[in-house]
N, C-alpha and C positions, 0 to 999 in steps of 0.2 A: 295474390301471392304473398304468402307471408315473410314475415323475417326473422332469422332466428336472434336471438337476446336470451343471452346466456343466465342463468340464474347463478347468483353470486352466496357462495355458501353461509349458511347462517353463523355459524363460529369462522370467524375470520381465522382466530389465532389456533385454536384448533386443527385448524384444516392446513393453514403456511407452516407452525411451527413443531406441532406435535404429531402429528402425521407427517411430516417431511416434505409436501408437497412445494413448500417454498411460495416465493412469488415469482416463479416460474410454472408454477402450475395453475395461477388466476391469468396468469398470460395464456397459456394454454387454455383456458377455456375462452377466451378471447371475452375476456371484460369487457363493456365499453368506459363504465366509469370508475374511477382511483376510489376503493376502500377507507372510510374517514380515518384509519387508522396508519395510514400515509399522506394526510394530506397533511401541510405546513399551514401556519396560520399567515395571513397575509404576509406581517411584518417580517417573515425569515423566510420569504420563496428566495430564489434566485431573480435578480434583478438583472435580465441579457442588457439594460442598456451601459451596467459596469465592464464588459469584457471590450476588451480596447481592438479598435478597428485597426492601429496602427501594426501592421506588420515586417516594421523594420527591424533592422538587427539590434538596437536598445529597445525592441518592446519584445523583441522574441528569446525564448528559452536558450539559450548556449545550444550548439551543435557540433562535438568535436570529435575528431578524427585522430582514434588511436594505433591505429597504423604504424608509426613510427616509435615503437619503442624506448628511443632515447632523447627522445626532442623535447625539449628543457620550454620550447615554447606552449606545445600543449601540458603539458603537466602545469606551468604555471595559468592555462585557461580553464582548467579543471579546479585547483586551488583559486581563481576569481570566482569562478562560477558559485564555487560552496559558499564563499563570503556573500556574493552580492544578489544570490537568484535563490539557492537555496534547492535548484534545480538542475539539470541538464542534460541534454540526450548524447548520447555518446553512438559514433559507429565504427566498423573496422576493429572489433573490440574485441575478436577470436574467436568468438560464438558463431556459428554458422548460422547461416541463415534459414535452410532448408529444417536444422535443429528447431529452429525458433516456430519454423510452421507446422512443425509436427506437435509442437508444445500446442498450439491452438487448438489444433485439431483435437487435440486430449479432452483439453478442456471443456469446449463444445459435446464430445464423446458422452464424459460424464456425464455431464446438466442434461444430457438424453438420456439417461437409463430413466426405466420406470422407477416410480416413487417407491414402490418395494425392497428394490436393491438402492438405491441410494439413503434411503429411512434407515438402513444397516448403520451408519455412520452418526446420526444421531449422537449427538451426548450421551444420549440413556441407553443406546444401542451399543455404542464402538468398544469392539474388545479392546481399545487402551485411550488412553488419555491423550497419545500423540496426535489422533487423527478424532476430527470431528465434520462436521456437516451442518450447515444451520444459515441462519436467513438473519437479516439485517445486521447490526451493529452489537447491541449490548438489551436484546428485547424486554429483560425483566426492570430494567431504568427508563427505556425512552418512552415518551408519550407520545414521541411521532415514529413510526418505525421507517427504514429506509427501505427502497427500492431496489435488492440485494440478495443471493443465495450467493452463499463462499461453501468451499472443503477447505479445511487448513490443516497443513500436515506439519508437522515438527519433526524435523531430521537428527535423527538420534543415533542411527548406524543402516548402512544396506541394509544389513540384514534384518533390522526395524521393519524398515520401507520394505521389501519382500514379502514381508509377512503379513502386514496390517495395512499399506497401502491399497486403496482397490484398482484393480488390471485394466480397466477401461483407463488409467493412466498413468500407472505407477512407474513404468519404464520409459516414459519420456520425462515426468517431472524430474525421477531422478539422474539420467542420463546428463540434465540441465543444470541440475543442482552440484554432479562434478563438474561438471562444465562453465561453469561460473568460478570456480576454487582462486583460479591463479589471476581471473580478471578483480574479483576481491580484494587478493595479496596484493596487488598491480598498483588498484584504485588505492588502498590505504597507507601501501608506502609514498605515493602522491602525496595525500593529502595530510600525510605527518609530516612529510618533506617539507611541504607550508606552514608547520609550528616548529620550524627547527628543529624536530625530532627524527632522527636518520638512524633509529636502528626500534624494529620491532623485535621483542624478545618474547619468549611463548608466553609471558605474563599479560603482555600487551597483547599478543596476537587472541588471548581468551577475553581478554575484555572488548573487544573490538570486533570478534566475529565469533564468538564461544558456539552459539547458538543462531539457530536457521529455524524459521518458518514460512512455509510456501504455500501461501493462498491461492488457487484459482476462483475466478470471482465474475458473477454471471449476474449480467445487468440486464433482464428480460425487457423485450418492447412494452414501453409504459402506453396505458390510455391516455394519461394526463398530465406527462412530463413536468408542464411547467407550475403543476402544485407540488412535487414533494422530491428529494432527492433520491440518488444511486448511493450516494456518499455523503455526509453533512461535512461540513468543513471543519479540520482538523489539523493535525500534525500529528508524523509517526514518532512513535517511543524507541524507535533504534538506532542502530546506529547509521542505517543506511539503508536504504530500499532499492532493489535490481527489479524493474518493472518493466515487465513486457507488455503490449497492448498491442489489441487488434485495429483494423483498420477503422471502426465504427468512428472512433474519439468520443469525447465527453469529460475527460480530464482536466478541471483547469487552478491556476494557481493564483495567488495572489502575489503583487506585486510588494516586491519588498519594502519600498522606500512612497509608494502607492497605495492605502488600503483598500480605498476605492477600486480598486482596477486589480480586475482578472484576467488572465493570459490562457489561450487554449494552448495545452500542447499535443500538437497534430503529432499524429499517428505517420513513423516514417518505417518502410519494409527493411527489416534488417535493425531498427535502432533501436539501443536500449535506454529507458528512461532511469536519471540514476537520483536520490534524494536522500539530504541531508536528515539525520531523525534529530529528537530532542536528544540522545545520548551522546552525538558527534558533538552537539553542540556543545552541553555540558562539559564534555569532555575537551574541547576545543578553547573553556572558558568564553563562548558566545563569538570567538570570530568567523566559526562556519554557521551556516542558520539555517535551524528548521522551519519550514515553510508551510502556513495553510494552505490547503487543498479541498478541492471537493469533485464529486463528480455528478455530473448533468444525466437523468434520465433521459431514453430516447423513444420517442413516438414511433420508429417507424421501424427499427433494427434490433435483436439482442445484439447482445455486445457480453467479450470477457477481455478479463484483462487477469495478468500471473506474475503478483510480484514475489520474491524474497524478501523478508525483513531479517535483517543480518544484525546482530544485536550479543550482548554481552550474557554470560552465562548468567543464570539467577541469581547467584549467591556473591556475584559483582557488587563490590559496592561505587556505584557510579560519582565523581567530580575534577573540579580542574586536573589536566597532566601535573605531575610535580615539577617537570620540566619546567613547563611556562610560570607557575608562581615561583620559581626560583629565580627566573629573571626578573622577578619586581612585579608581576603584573596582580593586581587585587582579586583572588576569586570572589566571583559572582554569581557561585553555587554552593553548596554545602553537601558534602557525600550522602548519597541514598543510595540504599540496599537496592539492587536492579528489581528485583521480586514486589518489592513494595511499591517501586514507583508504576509495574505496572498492575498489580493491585487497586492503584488508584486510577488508573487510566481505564479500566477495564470495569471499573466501579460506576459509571457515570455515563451519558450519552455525550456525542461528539460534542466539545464545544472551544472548538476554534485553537489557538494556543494556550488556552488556560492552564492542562497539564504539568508545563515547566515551572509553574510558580508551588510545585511542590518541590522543587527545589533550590527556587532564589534563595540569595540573601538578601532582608529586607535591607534598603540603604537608609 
């Protein structure tokens, strides 16, 4: 009796990146071995014996309960959490939850159309530049590619997203996207409240959330997880990230005060994962922190995950509130035009928190 052993195409990058099949389509042919063009070299695998056994609540992600509108005690665990974790999951936070499963559903939906209609979205393909389709990180830079098929859409107006969205999801993503509005508004008059800043004006409210894009993001069953990542470790460029996740998990953080030690943060029904980017910080003058992340490929399960990156219009130019350096405090950034900082983010393959040092001052 034979067995079948799939034949693994001869143009790797051809076949995942320009044909649109992704690496979701060497999944689909059920590879058994990882493409040397995913594989990490020793020294930069994921090392499981860093992720901390301890599951208490000083090694676990904050989990707070926004339920009560006025409670002066969660708002200031929300404002720790952005100081001290860089992370946190929040629930009771307005979003339904049945909303939340239908967003998955979407997402799954798409990464199922055939390569033909999804290859529509393509970079070379997409009638506009808000919506694109493509596979690992920044492929024309990295020398290891990740284990990764995203759609990213940028939210420009409904009637954008009606037009150029594709229908296998377009009505749940955006349904989510107004549905997030006032948890946003919510979230950031918190977390000014914690720089002594008590009133967002529309100037602030475009720097702080001018701009929305929503990745669905499709982490295919790997043959050989533990050589190459879903995600390389990094830090987001915005201001804030609303991330949804399935139940699979794979998301883990690094410890702030720990660089050795990585934290999972499990997958809970109903909760939203919420994260600090490099522009809160900046903009916080370094008391809220962006945090490396990365994500674990999985042997056994796809997995998607749907965040927003909520971040300042382009033509931003990102550094300290004037607020805080008016009380005395030293900035520890130097204004950069939003557009260029992610020019250089977008320039490069993932690597770690390096990003922000386009914007220190050197001391």
């Amino acid at each position: 009796m034979s067995t079948f052993s799939p034949i693994l195409p001869k143009n790797i990058n051809e076949f995942v990146q320009n044909q649109g099949q992704g690496v979701k389509g060497l999944a689909d042919i059920d590879i058994k071995t990882l493409p040397n063009q995913y594989i990490q070299p020793p020294e930069n695998r994921f090392n499981m014996d860093q992720i901390t056994a301890d599951h208490s609540q000083k090694m676990s992600i904050p989990i707070i309960d926004m339920s009560n509108q006025d409670d002066a005690t969660m708002e200031d665990l929300i404002c720790d959490a952005a100081e001290k974790w860089g992370f946190l999951q929040i629930v009771n936070h307005g979003v339904g939850v049945e909303e939340l499963e239908d967003l998955k559903r979407a997402a799954y939906r798409f990464f199922e159309l055939g390569v033909e209609e999804k290859a529509k979205y393509l970079e070379k393909n997409s009638g506009t530049v808000n919506v694109k389709y493509g596979t690992s990180f920044a492929p024309n830079f990295e020398t290891v590619l990740e284990w990764k098929d995203y759609l990213s859409l940028l939210f420009v107006s409904e009637e954008d997203a009606l037009t150029y969205w594709p229908i296998a999801c377009r009505d749940e993503v955006l349904n989510y996207v107004k549905g997030t509005e006032n948890l946003l508004r919510r979230l950031f008059k918190i977390l000014l409240k914690g720089l002594n800043i008590h009133e967002i004006d529309k100037e602030k409210e475009l720097l702080l959330m001018g701009s929305k894009r929503i990745n669905l993001n499709c982490y295919p069953k790997c043959p050989n997880p533990e050589l190459t990542y879903g995600v390389s470790s990094h830090s987001d460029v915005i201001t804030l990230t609303i991330l949804l996740q399935d139940e699979v998990g794979g998301l883990y953080v690094r410890k702030l005060d720990d660089e050795k030690t990585w934290i999972h943060v499990p997958p809970i029904k109903g909760a939203l994962v919420i994260n600090i980017g490099d522009s809160l910080q900046i903009l916080s003058n370094g008391k809220y922190k962006s945090i490396e992340h990365l994500v674990i490929a999985n042997g056994n399960n796809n997995r998607v995950s749907i965040p927003i990156f909520v971040m300042p219009s382009s033509n931003h130019v990102i550094a300290p509130f004037q607020e805080i350096i008016d009380k005395g405090d030293k900035p520890m950034y130097k204004g950069v035009l939003y557009s260029n900082y992610l020019k250089h983010f977008y320039g490069k393959p993932h690597d770690g928190k390096a990003t922000i040092e386009f914007a220190t001052i050197s001391s």
